[in-house]
C-alpha positions as protocol buffer text, in pm:
chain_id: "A"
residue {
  index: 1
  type: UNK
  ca { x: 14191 y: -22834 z: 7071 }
}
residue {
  index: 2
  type: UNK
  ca { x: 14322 y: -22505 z: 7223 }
}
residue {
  index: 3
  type: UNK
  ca { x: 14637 y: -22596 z: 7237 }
}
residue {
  index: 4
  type: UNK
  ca { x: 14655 y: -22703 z: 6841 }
}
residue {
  index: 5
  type: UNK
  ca { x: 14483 y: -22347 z: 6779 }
}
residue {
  index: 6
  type: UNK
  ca { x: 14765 y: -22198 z: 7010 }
}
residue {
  index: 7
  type: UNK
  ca { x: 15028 y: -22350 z: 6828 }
}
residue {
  index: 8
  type: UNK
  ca { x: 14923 y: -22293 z: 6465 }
}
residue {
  index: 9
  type: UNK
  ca { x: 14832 y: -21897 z: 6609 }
}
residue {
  index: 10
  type: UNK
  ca { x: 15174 y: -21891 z: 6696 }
}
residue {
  index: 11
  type: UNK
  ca { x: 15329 y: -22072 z: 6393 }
}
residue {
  index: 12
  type: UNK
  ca { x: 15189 y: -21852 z: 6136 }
}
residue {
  index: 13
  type: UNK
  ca { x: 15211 y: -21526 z: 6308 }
}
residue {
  index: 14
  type: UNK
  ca { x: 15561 y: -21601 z: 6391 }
}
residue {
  index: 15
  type: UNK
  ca { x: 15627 y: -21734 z: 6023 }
}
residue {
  index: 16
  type: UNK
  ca { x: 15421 y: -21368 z: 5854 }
}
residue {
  index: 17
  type: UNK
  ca { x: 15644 y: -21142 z: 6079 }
}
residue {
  index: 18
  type: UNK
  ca { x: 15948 y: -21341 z: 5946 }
}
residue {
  index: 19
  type: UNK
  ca { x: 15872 y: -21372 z: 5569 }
}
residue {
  index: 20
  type: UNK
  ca { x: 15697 y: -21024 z: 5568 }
}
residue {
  index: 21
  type: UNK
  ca { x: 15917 y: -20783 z: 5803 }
}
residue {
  index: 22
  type: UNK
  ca { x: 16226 y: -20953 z: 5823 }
}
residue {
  index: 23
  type: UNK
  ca { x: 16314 y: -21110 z: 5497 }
}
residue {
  index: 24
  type: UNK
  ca { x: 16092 y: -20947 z: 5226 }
}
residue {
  index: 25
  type: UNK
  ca { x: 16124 y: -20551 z: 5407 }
}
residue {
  index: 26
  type: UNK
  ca { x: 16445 y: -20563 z: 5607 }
}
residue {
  index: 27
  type: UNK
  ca { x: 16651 y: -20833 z: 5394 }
}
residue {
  index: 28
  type: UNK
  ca { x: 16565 y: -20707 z: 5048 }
}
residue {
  index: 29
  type: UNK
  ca { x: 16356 y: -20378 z: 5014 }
}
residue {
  index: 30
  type: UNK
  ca { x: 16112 y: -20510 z: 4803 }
}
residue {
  index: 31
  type: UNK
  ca { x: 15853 y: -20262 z: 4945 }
}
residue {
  index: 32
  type: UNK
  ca { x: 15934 y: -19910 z: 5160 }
}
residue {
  index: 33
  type: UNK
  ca { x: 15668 y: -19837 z: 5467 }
}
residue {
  index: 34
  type: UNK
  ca { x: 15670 y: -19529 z: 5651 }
}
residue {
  index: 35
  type: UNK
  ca { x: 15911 y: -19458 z: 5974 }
}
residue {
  index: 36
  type: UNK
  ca { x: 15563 y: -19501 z: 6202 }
}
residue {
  index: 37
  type: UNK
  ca { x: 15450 y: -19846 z: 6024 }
}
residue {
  index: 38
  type: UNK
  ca { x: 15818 y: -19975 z: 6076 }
}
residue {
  index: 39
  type: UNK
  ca { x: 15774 y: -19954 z: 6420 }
}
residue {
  index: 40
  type: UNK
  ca { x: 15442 y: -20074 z: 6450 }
}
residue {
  index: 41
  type: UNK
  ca { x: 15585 y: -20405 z: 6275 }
}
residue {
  index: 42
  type: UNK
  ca { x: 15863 y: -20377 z: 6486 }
}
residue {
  index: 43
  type: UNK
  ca { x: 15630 y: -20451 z: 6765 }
}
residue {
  index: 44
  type: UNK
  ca { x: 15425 y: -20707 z: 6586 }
}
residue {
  index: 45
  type: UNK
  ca { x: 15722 y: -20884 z: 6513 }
}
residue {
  index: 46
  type: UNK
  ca { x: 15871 y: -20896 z: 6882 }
}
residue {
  index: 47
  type: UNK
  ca { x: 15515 y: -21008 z: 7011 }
}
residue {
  index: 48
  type: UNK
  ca { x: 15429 y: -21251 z: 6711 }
}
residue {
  index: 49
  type: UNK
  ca { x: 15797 y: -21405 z: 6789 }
}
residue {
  index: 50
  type: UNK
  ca { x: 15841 y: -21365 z: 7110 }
}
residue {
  index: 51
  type: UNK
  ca { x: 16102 y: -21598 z: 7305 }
}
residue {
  index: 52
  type: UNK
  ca { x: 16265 y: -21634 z: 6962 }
}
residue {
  index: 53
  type: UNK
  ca { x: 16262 y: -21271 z: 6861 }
}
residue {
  index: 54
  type: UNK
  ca { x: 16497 y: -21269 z: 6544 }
}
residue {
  index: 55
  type: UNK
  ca { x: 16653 y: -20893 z: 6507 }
}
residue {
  index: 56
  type: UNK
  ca { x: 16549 y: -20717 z: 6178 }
}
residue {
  index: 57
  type: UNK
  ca { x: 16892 y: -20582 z: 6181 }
}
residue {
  index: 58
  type: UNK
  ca { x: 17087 y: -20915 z: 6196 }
}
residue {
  index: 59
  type: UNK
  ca { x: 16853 y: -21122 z: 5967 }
}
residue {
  index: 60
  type: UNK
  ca { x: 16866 y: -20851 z: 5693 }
}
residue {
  index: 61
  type: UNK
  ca { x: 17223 y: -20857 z: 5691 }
}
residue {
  index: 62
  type: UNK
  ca { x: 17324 y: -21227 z: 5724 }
}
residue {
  index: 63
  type: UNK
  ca { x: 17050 y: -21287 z: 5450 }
}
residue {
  index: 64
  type: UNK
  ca { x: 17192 y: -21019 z: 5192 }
}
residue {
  index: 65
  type: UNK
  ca { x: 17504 y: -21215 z: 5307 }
}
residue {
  index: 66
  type: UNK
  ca { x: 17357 y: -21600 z: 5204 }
}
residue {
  index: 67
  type: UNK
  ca { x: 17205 y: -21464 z: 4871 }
}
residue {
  index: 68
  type: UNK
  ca { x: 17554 y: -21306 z: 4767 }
}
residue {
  index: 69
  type: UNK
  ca { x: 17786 y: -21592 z: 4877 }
}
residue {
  index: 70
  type: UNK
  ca { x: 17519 y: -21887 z: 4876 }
}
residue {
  index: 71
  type: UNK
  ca { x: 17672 y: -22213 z: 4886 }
}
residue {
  index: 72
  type: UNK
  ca { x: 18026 y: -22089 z: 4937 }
}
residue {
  index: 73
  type: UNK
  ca { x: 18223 y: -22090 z: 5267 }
}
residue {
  index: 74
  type: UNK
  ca { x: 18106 y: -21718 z: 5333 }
}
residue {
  index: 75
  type: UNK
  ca { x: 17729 y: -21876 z: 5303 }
}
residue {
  index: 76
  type: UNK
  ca { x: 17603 y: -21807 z: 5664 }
}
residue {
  index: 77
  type: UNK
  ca { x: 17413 y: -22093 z: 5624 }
}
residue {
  index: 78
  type: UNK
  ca { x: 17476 y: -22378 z: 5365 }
}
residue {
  index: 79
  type: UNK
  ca { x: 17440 y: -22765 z: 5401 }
}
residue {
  index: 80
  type: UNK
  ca { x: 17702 y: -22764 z: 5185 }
}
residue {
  index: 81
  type: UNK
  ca { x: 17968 y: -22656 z: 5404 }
}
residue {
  index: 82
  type: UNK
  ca { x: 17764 y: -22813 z: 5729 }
}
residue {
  index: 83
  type: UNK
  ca { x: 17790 y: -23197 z: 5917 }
}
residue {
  index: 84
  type: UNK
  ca { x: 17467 y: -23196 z: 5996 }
}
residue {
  index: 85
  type: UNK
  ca { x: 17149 y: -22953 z: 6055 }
}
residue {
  index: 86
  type: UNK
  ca { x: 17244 y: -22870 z: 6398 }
}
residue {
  index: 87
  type: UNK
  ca { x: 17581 y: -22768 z: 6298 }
}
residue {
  index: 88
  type: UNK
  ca { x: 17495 y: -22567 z: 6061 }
}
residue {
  index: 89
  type: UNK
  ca { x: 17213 y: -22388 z: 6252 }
}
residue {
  index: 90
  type: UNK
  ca { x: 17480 y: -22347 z: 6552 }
}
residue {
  index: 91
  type: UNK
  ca { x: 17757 y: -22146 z: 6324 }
}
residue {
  index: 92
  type: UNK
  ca { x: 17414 y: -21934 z: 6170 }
}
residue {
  index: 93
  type: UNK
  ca { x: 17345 y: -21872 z: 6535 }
}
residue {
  index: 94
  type: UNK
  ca { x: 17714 y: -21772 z: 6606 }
}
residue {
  index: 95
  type: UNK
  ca { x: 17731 y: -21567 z: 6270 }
}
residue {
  index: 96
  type: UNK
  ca { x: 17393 y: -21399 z: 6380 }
}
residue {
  index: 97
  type: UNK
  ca { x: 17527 y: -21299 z: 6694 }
}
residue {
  index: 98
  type: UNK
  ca { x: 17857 y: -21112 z: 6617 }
}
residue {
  index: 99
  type: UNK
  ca { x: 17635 y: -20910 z: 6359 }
}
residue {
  index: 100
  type: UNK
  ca { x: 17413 y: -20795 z: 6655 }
}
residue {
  index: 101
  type: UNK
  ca { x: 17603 y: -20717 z: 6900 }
}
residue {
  index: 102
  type: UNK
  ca { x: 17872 y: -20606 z: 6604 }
}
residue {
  index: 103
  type: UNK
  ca { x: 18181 y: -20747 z: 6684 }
}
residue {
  index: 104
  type: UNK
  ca { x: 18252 y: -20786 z: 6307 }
}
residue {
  index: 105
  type: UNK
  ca { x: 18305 y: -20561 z: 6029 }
}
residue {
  index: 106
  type: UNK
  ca { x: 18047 y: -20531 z: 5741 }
}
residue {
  index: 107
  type: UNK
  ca { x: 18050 y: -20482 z: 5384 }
}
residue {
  index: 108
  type: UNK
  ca { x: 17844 y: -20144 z: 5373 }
}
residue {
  index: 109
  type: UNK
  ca { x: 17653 y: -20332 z: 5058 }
}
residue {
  index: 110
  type: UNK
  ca { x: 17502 y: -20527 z: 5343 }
}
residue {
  index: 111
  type: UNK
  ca { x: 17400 y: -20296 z: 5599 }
}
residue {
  index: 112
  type: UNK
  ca { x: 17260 y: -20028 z: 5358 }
}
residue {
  index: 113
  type: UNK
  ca { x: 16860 y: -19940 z: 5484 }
}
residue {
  index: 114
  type: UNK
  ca { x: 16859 y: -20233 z: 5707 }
}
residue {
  index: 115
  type: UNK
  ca { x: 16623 y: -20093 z: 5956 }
}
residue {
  index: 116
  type: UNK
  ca { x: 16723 y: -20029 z: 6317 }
}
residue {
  index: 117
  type: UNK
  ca { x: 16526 y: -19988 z: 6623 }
}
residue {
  index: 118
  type: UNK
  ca { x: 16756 y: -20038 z: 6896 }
}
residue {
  index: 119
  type: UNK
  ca { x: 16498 y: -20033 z: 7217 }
}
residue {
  index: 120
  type: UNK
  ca { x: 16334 y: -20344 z: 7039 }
}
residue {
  index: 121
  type: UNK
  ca { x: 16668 y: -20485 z: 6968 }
}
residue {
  index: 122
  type: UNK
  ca { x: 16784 y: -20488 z: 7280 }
}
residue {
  index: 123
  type: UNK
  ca { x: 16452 y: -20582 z: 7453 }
}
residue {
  index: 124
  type: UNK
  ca { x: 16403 y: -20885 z: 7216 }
}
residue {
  index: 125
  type: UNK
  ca { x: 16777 y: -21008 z: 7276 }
}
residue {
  index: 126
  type: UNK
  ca { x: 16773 y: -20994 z: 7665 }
}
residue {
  index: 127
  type: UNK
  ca { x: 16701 y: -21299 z: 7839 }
}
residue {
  index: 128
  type: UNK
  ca { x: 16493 y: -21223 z: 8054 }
}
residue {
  index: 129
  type: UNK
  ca { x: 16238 y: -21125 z: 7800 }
}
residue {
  index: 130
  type: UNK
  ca { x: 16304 y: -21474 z: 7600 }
}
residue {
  index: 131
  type: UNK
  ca { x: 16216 y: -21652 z: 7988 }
}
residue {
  index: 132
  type: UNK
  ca { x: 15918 y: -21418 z: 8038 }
}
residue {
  index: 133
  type: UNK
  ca { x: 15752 y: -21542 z: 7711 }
}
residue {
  index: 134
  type: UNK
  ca { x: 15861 y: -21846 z: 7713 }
}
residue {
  index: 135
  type: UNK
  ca { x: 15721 y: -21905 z: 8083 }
}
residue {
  index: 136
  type: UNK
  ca { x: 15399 y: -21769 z: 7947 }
}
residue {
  index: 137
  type: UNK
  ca { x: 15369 y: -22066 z: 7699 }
}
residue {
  index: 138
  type: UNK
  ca { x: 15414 y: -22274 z: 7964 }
}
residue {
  index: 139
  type: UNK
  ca { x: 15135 y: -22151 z: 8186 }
}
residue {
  index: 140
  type: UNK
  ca { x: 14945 y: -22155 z: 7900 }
}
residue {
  index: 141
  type: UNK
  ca { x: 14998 y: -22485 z: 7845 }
}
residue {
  index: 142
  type: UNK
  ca { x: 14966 y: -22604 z: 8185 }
}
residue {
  index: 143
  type: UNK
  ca { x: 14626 y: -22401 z: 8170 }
}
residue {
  index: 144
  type: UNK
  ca { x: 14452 y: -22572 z: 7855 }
}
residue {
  index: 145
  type: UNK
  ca { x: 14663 y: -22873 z: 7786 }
}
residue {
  index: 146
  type: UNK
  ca { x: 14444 y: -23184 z: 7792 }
}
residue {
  index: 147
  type: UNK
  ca { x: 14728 y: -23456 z: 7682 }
}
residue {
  index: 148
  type: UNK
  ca { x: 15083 y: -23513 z: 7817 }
}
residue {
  index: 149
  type: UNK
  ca { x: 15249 y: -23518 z: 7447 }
}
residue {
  index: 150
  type: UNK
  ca { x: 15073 y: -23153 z: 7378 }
}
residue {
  index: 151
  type: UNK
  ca { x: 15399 y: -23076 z: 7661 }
}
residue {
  index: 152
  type: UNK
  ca { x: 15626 y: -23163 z: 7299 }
}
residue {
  index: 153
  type: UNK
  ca { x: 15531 y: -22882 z: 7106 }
}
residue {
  index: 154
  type: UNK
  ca { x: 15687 y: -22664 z: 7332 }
}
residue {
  index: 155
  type: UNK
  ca { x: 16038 y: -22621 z: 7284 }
}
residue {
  index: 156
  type: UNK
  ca { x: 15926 y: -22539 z: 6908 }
}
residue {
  index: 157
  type: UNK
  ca { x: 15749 y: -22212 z: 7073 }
}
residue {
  index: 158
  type: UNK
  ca { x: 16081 y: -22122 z: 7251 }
}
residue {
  index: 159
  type: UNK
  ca { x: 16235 y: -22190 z: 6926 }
}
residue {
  index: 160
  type: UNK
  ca { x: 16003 y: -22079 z: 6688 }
}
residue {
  index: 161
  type: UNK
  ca { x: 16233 y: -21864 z: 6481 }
}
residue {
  index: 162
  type: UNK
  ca { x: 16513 y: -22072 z: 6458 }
}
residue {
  index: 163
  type: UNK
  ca { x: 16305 y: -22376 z: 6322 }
}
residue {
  index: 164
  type: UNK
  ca { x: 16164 y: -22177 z: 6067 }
}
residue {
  index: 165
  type: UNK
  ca { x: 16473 y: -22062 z: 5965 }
}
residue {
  index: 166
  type: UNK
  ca { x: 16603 y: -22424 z: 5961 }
}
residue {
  index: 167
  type: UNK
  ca { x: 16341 y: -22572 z: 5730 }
}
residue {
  index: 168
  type: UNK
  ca { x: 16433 y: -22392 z: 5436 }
}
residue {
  index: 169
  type: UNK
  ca { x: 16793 y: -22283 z: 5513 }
}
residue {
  index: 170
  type: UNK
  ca { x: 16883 y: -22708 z: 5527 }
}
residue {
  index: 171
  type: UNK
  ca { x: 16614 y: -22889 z: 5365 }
}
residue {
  index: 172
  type: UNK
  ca { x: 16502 y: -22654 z: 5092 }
}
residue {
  index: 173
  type: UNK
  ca { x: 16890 y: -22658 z: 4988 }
}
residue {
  index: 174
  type: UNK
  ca { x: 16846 y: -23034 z: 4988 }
}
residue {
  index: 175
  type: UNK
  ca { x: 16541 y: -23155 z: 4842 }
}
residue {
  index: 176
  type: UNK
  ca { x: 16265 y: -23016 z: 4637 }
}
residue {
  index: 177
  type: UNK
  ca { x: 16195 y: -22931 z: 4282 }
}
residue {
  index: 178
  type: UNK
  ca { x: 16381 y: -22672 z: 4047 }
}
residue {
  index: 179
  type: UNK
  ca { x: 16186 y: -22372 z: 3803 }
}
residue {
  index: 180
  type: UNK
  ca { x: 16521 y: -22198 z: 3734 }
}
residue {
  index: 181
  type: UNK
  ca { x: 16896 y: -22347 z: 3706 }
}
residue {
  index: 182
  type: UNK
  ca { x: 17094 y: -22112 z: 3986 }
}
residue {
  index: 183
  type: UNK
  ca { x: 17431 y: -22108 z: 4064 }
}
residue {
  index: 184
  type: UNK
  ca { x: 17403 y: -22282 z: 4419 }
}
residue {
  index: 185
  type: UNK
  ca { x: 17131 y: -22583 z: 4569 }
}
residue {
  index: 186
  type: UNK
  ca { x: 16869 y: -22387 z: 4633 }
}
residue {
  index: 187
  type: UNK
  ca { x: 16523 y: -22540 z: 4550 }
}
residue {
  index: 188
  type: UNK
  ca { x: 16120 y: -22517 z: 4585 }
}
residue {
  index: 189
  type: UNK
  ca { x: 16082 y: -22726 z: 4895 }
}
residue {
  index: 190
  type: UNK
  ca { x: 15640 y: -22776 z: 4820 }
}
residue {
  index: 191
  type: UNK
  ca { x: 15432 y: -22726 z: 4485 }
}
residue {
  index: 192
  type: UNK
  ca { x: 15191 y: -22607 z: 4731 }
}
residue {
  index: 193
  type: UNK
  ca { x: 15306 y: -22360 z: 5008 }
}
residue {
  index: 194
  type: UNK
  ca { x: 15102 y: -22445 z: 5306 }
}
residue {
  index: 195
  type: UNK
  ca { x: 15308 y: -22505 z: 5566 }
}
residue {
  index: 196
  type: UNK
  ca { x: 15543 y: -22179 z: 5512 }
}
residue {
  index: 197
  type: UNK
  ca { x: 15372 y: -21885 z: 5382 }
}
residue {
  index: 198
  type: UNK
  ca { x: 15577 y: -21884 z: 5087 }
}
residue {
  index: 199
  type: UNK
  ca { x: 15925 y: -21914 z: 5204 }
}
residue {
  index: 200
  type: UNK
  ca { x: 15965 y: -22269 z: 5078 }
}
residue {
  index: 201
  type: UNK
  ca { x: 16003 y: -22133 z: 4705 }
}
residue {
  index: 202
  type: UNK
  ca { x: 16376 y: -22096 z: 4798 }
}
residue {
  index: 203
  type: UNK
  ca { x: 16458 y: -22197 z: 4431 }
}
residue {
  index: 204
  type: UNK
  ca { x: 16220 y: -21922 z: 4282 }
}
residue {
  index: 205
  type: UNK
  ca { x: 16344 y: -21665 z: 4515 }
}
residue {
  index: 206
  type: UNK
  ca { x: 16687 y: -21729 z: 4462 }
}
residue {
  index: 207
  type: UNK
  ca { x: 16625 y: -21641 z: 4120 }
}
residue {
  index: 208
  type: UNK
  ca { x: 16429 y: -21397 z: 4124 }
}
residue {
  index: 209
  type: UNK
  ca { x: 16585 y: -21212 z: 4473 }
}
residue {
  index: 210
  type: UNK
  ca { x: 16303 y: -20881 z: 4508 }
}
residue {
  index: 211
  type: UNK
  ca { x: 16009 y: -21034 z: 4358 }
}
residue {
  index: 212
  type: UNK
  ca { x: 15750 y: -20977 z: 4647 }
}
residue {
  index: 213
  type: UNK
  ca { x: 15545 y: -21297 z: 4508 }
}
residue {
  index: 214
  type: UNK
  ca { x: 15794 y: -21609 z: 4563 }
}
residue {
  index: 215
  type: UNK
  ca { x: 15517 y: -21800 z: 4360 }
}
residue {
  index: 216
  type: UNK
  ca { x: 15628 y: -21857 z: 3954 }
}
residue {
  index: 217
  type: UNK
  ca { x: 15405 y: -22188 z: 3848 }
}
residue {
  index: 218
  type: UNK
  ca { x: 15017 y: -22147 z: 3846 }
}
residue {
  index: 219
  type: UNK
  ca { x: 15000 y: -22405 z: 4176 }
}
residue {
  index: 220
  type: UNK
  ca { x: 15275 y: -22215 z: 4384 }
}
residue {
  index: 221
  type: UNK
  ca { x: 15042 y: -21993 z: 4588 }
}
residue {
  index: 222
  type: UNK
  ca { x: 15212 y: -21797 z: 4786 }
}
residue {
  index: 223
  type: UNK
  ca { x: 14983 y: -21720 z: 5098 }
}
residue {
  index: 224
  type: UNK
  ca { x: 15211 y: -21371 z: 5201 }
}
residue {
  index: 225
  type: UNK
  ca { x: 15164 y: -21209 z: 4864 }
}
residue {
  index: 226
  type: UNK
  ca { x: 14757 y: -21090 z: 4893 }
}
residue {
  index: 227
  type: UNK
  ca { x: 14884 y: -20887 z: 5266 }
}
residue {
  index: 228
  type: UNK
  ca { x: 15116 y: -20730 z: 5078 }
}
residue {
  index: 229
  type: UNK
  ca { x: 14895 y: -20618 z: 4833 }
}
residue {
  index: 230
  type: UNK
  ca { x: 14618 y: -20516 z: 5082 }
}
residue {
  index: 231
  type: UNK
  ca { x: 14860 y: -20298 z: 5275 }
}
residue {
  index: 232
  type: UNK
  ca { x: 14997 y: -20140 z: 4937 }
}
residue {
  index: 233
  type: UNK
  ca { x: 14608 y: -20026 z: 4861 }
}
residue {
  index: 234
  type: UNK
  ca { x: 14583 y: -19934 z: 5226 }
}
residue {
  index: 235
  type: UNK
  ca { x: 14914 y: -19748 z: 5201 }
}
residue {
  index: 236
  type: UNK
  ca { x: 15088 y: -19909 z: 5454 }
}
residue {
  index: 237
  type: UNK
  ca { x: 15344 y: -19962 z: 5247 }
}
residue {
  index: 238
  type: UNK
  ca { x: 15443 y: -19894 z: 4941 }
}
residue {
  index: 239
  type: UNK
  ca { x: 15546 y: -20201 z: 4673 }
}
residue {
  index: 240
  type: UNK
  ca { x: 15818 y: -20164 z: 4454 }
}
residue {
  index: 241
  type: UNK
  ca { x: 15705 y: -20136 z: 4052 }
}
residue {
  index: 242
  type: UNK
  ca { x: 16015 y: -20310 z: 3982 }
}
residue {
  index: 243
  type: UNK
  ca { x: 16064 y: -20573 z: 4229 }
}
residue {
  index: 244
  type: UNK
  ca { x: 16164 y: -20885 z: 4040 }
}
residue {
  index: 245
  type: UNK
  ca { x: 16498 y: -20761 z: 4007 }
}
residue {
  index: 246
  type: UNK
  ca { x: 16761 y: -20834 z: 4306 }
}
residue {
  index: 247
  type: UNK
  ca { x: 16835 y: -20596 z: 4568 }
}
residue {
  index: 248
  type: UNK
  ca { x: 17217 y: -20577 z: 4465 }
}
């Protein structure tokens, strides 16, 4: 059973620094935090994702990039303009990359307050960083693993990021349920948001781009929304008054 508490540790931390640093704080502002609480989430985000450590520079940029030219060739990452999932997850991956290590040029709309902390950057980019966690999954798992096909859930730790990324960027443009008619596919992958901390109201959010709750309908509980209130009354950050309007 230590190996199923391992993996959901690691699937929900890894989901709550993506949905709460990197898409709701670096991608769209909804909420500001102070220069010292950036970094400490900085941190938290590099140790929750650890061999898949997604930069809060490049994921706030390609994302202001997807909500602007969703569904379009520009999209960063549509099914629309993909063969498969793997395709399209290989061109986000190559799009990701030349914002990083910025070997294209930006739209200034898209870079503006992106945070930057280049020593985490660069740490959580290197390789040998992304082998030195992912090695310590595997001794972990050599350690407590009590069943050869526990040995399967491993490539989704070395890949945690990615996969997240790839459940709503392809199937949450592809199946799903609709609250609001949008000008591209994007639509409420679950009526109940268990699995993704929120994220999987891709239909809501694309409506409604800085809301800081993705849920609309009484069931659509969005599990990320009650940390963001308890750090507003703790003052860790500091939520927006008028964040159901988009960031643009």
């Amino acid at each position: 059973m230590i190996i199923l508490y391992f993996f959901l540790a690691h699937w929900y931390l890894s989901l709550f620094a993506q949905t709460f640093f990197l898409h709701r704080y670096a991608a769209h502002q909804m909420f500001t935090m102070k220069p010292f609480w950036e970094k400490v989430f900085y941190i938290l985000t590099y140790i929750f994702q650890g061999s898949s450590f997604l930069s809060p520079y490049a994921y706030g940029v390609m994302h202001r990039m997807h909500h602007a030219y969703a569904d379009t060739e520009k999209d960063p990452h549509s099914p629309s303009y993909s063969k498969n999932l793997f395709d399209m997850m290989w061109k986000t991956k190559n799009i990701y990359n030349d914002i990083l290590n910025k070997r294209v040029a930006i739209d200034p709309k898209f870079t503006k307050n992106v945070p930057y902390w280049g020593f985490i950057e660069k740490l959580g980019d290197q390789w040998i960083s992304r082998i030195a966690w992912g090695t310590a999954y595997s001794l972990f798992y050599i350690k407590f693993a009590t069943h050869w096909w526990m040995y399967l859930l491993l490539p989704i730790h070395f890949l945690m990021g990615p996969v997240h990324g790839a459940i709503i960027n392809w199937f949450a443009h592809r199946v799903g349920y609709i609250n609001f008619k949008v000008s591209d596919t994007a639509k409420n992958l679950l009526p109940v948001d268990f699995l993704m901390m929120g994220e999987s109201y891709h239909n809501n959010h694309h409506k409604l781009g800085g809301r800081a709750n993705f849920g609309v309908k009484w069931h659509e509980f969005d599990p990320t929304y009650p940390f963001i209130l308890a750090f507003n009354f703790l003052h860790v950050i500091k939520l927006k008054r008028n964040n159901d309007l988009n960031y643009m």
